[in-house]
Biotite code that builds the C-alpha atoms (Angstrom):
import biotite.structure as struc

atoms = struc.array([
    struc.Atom([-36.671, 35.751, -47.968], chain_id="A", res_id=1, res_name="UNK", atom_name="CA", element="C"),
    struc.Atom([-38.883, 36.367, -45.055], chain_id="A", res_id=2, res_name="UNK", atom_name="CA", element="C"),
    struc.Atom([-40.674, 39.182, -46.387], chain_id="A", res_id=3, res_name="UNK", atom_name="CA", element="C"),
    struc.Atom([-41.207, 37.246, -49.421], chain_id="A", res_id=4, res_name="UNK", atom_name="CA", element="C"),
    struc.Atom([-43.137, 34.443, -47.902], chain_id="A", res_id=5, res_name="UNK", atom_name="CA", element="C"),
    struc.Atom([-45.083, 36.219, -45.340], chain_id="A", res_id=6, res_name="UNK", atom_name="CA", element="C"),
    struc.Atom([-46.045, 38.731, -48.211], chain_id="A", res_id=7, res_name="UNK", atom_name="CA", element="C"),
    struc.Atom([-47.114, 36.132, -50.294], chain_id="A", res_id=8, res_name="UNK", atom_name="CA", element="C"),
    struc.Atom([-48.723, 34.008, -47.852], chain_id="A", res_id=9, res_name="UNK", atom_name="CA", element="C"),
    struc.Atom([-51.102, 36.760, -46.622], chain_id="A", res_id=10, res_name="UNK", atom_name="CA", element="C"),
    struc.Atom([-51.924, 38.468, -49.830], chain_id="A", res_id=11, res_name="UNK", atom_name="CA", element="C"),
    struc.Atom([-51.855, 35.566, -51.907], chain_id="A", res_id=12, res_name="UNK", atom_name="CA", element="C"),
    struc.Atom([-49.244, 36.899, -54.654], chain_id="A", res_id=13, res_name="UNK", atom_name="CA", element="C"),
    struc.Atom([-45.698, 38.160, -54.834], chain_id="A", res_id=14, res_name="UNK", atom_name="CA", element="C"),
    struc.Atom([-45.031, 41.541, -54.572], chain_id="A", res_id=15, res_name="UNK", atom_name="CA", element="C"),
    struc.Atom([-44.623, 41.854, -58.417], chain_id="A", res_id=16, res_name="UNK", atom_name="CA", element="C"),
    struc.Atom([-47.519, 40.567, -59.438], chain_id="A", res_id=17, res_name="UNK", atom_name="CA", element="C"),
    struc.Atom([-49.569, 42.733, -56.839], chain_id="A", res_id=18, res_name="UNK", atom_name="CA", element="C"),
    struc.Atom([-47.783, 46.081, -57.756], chain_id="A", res_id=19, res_name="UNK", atom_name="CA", element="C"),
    struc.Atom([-48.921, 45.440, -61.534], chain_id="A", res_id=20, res_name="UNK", atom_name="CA", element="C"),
    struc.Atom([-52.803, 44.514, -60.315], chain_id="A", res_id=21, res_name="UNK", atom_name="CA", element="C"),
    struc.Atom([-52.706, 47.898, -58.427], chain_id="A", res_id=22, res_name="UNK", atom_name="CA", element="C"),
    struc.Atom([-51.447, 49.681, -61.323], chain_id="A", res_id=23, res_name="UNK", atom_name="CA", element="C"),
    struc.Atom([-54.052, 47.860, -63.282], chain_id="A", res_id=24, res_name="UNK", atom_name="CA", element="C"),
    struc.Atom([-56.565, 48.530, -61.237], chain_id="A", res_id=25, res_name="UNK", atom_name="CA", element="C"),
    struc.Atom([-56.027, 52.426, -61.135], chain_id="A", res_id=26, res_name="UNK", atom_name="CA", element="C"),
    struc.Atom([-55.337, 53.033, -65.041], chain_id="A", res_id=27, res_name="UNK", atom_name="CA", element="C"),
    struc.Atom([-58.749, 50.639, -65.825], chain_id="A", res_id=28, res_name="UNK", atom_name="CA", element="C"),
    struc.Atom([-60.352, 53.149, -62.909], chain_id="A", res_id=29, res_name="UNK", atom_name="CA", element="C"),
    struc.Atom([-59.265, 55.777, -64.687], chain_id="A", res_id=30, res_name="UNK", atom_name="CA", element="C"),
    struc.Atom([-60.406, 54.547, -68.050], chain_id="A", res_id=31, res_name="UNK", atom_name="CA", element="C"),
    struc.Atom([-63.985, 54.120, -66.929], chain_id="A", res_id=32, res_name="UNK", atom_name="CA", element="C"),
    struc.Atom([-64.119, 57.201, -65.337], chain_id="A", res_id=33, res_name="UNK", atom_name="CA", element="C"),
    struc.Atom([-62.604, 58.924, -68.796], chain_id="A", res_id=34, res_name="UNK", atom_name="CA", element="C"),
    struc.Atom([-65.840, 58.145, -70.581], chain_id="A", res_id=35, res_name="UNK", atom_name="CA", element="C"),
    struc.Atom([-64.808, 58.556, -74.000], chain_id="A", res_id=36, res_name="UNK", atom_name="CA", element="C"),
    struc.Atom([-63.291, 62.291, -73.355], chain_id="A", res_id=37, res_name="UNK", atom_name="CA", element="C"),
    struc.Atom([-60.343, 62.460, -75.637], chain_id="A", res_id=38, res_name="UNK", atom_name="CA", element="C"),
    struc.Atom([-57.315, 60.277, -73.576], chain_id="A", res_id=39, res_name="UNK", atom_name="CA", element="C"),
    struc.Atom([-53.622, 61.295, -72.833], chain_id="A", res_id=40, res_name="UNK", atom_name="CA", element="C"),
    struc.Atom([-52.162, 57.761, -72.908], chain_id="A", res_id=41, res_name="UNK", atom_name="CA", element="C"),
    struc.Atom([-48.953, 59.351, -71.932], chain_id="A", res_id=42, res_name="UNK", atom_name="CA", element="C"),
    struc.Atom([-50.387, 61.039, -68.961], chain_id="A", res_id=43, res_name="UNK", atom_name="CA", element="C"),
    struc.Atom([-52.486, 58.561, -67.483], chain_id="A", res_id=44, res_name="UNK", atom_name="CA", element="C"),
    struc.Atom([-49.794, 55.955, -67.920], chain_id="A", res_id=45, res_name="UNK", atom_name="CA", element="C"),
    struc.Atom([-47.474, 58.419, -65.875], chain_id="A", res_id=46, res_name="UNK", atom_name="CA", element="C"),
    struc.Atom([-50.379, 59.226, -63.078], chain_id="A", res_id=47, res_name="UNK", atom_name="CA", element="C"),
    struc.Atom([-51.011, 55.075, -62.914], chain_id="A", res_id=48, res_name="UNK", atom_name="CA", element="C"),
    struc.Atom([-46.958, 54.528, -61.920], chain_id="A", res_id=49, res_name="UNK", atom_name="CA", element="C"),
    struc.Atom([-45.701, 53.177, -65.808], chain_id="A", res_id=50, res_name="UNK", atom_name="CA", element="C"),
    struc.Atom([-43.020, 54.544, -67.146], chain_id="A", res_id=51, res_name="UNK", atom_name="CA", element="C"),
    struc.Atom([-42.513, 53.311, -70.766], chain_id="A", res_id=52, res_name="UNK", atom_name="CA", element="C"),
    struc.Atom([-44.950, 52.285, -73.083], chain_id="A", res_id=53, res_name="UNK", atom_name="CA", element="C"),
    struc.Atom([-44.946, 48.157, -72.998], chain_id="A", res_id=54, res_name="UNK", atom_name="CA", element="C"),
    struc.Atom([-46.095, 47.836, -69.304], chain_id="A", res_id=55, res_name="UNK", atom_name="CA", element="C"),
    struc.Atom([-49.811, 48.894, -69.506], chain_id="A", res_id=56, res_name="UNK", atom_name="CA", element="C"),
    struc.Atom([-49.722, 47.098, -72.851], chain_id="A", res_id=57, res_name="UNK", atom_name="CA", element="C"),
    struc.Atom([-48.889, 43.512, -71.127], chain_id="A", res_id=58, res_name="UNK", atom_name="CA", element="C"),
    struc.Atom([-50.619, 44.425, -68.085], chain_id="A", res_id=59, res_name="UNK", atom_name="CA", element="C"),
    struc.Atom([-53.864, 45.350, -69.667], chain_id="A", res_id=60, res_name="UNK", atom_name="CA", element="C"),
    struc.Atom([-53.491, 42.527, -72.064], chain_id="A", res_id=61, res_name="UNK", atom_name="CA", element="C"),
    struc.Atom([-52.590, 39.892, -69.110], chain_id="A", res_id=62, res_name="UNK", atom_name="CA", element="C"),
    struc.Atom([-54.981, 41.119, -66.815], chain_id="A", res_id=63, res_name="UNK", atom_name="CA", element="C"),
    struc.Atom([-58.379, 42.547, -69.296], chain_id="A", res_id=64, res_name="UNK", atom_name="CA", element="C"),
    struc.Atom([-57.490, 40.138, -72.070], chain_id="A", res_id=65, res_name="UNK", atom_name="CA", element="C"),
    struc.Atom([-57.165, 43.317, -74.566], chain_id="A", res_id=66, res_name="UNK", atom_name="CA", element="C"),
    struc.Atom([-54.737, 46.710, -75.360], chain_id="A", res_id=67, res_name="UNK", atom_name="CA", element="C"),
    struc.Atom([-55.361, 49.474, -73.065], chain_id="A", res_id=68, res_name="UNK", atom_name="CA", element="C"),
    struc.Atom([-57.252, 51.226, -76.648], chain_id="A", res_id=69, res_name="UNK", atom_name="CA", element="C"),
    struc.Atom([-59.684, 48.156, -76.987], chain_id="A", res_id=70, res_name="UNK", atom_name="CA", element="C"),
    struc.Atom([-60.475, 48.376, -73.148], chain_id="A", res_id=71, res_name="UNK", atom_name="CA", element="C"),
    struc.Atom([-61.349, 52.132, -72.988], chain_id="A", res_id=72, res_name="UNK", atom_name="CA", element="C"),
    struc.Atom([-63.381, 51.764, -76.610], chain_id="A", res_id=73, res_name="UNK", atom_name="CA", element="C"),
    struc.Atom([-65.789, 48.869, -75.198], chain_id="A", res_id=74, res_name="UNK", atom_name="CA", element="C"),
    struc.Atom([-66.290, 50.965, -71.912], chain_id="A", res_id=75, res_name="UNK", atom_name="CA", element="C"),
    struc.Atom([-67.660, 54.260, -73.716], chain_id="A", res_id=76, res_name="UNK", atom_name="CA", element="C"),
    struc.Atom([-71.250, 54.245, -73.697], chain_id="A", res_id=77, res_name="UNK", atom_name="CA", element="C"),
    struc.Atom([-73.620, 53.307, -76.331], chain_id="A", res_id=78, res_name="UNK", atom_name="CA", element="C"),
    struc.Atom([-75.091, 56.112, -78.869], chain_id="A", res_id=79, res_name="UNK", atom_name="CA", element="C"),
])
């Protein structure tokens, strides 16, 4: 319980919450940096640490306020 505290008390969340920002933070990285090029959700979910299908879903949802698919389609540049 420890652990848990200190953890929290220096990063400001638990350790739950910051393992999904990170993963957020790396699949939206890799998103922006895609640039419209055709997209291998399965892949990139796999190089971002998620390992089923829901996870990025939520996350992206939670944490963008849209699917992972509406995210990557209002980052691709205008015509």
């Amino acid at each position: 319980m420890h652990l848990y505290r200190e953890f929290r008390e220096r990063v400001g969340l638990n350790a739950k919450t910051f393992a999904m920002v990170c993963r957020f933070r790396r699949a939206s990285s890799a998103l922006r940096e895609a640039k419209g090029a055709a997209l291998d959700w399965a892949g990139l979910a796999s190089e971002c640490g998620y390992y089923d299908q829901s996870p990025p879903i939520h996350a992206f949802r939670q944490f963008a306020g849209e699917t992972p698919q509406a995210f990557a389609l209002g980052r691709l540049p205008a015509p």
